[in-house]
C-alpha positions in Angstrom: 20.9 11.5 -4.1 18.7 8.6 -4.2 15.2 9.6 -2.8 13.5 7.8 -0.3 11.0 5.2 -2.0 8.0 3.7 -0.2 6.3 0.7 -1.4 2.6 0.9 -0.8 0.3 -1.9 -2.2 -3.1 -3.2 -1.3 -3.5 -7.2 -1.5 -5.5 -10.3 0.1 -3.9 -12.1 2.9 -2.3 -14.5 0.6 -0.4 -11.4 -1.3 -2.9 -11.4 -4.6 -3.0 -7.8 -6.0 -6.2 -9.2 -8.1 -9.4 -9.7 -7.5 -10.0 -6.8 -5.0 -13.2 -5.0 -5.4 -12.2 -1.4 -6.6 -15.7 -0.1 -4.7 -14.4 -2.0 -1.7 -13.1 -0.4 1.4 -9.4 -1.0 0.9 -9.5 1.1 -2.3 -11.0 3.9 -0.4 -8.4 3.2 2.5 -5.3 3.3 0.0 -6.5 6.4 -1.4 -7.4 8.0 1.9 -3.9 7.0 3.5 -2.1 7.7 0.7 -3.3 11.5 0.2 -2.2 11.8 3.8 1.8 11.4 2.7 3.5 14.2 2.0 4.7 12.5 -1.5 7.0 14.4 -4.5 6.7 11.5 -7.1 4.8 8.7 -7.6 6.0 5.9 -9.5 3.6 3.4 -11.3 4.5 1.2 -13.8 3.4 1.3 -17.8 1.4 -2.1 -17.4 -0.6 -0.6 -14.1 -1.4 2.9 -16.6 -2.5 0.8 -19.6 -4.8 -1.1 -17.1 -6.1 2.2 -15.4 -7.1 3.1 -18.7 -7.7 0.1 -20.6 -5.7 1.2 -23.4 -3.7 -1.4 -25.4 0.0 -1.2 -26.5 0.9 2.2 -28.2 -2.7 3.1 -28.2 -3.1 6.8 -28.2 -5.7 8.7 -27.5 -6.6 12.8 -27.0 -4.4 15.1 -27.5 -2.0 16.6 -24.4 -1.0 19.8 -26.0 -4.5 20.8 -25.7 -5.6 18.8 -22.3 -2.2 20.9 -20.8 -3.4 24.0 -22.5 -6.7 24.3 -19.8 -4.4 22.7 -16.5 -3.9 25.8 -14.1 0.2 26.2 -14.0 0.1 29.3 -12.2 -1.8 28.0 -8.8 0.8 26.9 -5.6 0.9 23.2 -6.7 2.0 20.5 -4.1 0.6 17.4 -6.2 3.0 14.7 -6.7 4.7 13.7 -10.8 3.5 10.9 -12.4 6.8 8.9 -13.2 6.3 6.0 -15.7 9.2 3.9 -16.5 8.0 2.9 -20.5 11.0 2.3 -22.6 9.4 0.0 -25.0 7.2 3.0 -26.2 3.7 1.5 -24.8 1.9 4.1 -23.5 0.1 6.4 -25.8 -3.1 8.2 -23.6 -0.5 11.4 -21.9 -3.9 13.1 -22.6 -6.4 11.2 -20.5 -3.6 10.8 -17.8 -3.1 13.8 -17.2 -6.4 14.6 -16.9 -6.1 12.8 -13.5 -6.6 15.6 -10.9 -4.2 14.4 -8.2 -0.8 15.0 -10.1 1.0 18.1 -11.2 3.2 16.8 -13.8 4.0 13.4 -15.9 7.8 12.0 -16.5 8.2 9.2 -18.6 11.3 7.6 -18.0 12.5 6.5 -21.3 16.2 4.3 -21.9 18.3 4.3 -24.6 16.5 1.7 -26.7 13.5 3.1 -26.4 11.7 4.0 -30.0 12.9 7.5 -31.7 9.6 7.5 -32.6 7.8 7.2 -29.4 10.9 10.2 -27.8 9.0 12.3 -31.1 5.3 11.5 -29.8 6.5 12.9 -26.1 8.2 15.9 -27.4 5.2 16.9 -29.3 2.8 16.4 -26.8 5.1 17.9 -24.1 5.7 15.4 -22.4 8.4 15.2 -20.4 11.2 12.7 -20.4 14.3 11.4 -18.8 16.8 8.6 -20.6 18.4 6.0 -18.8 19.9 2.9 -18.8 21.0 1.0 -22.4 18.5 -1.7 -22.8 15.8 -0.8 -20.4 15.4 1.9 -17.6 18.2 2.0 -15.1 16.0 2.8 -11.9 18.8 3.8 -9.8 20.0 6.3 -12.3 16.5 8.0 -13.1 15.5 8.2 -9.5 18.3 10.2 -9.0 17.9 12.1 -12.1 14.6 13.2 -10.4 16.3 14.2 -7.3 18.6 16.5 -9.0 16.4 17.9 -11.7 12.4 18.2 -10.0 13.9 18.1 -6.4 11.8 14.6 -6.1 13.0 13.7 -2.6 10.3 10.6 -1.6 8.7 8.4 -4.0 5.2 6.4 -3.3 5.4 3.2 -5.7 2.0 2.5 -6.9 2.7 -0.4 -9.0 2.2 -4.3 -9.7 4.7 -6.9 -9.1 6.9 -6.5 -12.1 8.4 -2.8 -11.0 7.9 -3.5 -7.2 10.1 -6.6 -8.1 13.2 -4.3 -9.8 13.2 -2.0 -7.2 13.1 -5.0 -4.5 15.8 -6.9 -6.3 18.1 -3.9 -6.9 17.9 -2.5 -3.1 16.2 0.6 -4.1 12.8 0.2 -1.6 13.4 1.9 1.7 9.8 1.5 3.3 6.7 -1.3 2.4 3.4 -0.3 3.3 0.6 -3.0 3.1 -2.8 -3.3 3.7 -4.4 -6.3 3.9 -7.7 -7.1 2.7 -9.7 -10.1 4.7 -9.8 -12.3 2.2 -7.9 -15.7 0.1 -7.8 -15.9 -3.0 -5.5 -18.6 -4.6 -4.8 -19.6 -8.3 -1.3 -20.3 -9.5 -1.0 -17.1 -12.1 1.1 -14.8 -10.9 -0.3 -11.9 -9.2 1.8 -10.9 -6.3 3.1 -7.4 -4.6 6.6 -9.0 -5.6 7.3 -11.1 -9.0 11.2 -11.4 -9.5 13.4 -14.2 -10.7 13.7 -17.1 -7.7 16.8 -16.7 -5.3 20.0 -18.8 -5.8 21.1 -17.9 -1.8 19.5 -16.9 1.4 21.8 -14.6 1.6 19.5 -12.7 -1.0 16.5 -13.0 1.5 14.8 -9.0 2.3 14.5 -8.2 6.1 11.6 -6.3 7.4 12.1 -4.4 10.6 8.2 -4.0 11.6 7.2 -0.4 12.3 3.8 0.0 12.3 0.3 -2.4 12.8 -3.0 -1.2 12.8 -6.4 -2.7 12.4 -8.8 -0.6 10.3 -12.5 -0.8 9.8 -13.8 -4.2 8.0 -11.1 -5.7 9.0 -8.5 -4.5 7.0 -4.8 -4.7 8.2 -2.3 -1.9 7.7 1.6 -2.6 8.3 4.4 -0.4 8.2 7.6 -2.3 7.5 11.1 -0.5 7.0 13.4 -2.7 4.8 16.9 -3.9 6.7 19.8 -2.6 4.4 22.6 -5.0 3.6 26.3 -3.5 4.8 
């Protein structure tokens, strides 16, 4: 079973993702709202990790044996997994991320190109990982790996454009939850909640049913949209 995956991005009016002011209210919103979802996974990209942590490609840092080593296992745990789909092998700082206090467990979905050398790196930090997909990750296929083996039954995607774009483009989103900072901020570099190649057909188009509006303090917009499945 596929679980049920909700978009949730913060982002000006005209759809940048950059730019925002982390100590701005929005953050603190998305963060607020976001710990009020009862939420199994989270799913964030490789690009939005290395950012988090300014860490460059392959990178590695700490050491998660002994980071894990002094996490509680034993306590009732109802934080979310860390997903990261990285089958090029790019992240390398397990230690410092899961040092992050909000999540229970990482998975690093890995595909079968992925470097034998990176599969080592995981395995002996103890990290845990799923393969699919040849060339790159097959999305559909991990998320329902995680249904069937960590009983992941909703996903919060807290990503940039790139993975929201997959996800979009292979009908895997059920929900999009926005909220909209008060502000424009232009340019022509691509920075947007949704960066896929440009449709051939209309027919391609994604139909929001609207669920949700509601005005928050400084201005800030939050919409709930569920996605309109094709037949």
């Amino acid at each position: 079973m596929i679980p049920y995956v909700i978009l949730f991005n913060a982002m000006s009016v005209d759809g940048r993702l950059d730019f925002l002011e982390t100590e701005s209210s929005i953050y603190y919103l998305y963060y607020e709202l976001a710990s009020q979802w009862q939420t199994d996974a989270v799913l964030m990209g490789s690009e939005t990790i290395l950012k988090g942590f300014n860490a460059t490609n392959g990178e590695i840092r700490g050491n998660a044996k002994e980071v894990r080593e002094k996490r509680d296992k034993f306590s009732p745990d109802n934080r979310p997994l860390l997903v990261v789909p990285d089958s090029k092998g790019r992240v390398g700082v397990w230690a410092e991320v899961l040092e992050m206090p909000y999540i229970k467990e990482v998975v690093v979905l890995c595909s079968k190109s992925t470097p034998p050398e990176y599969t080592d790196f995981l395995e002996n930090n103890e990290i845990e990982y799923l393969v699919s997909g040849k060339d790159r990750v097959e999305l559909k296929e991990a998320l329902d790996e995680l249904n069937k083996n960590y009983d992941v039954e909703n996903v919060r995607v807290d990503s940039g454009g790139t993975l929201n774009g997959v996800l979009l483009r292979e009908g895997l989103v059920d929900e999009i939850r926005l909220l909209i900072n008060p502000c424009l901020i232009g340019g022509i570099t691509p920075s947007s909640i949704f960066q896929a190649s440009d449709l051939k057909s209309v027919k391609n188009v994604i139909n929001l049913e609207l669920i949700e509006i509601e005005k928050m303090k400084d201005d800030i917009v939050h919409l709930r949209y569920q996605i309109i499945k094709k037949g």
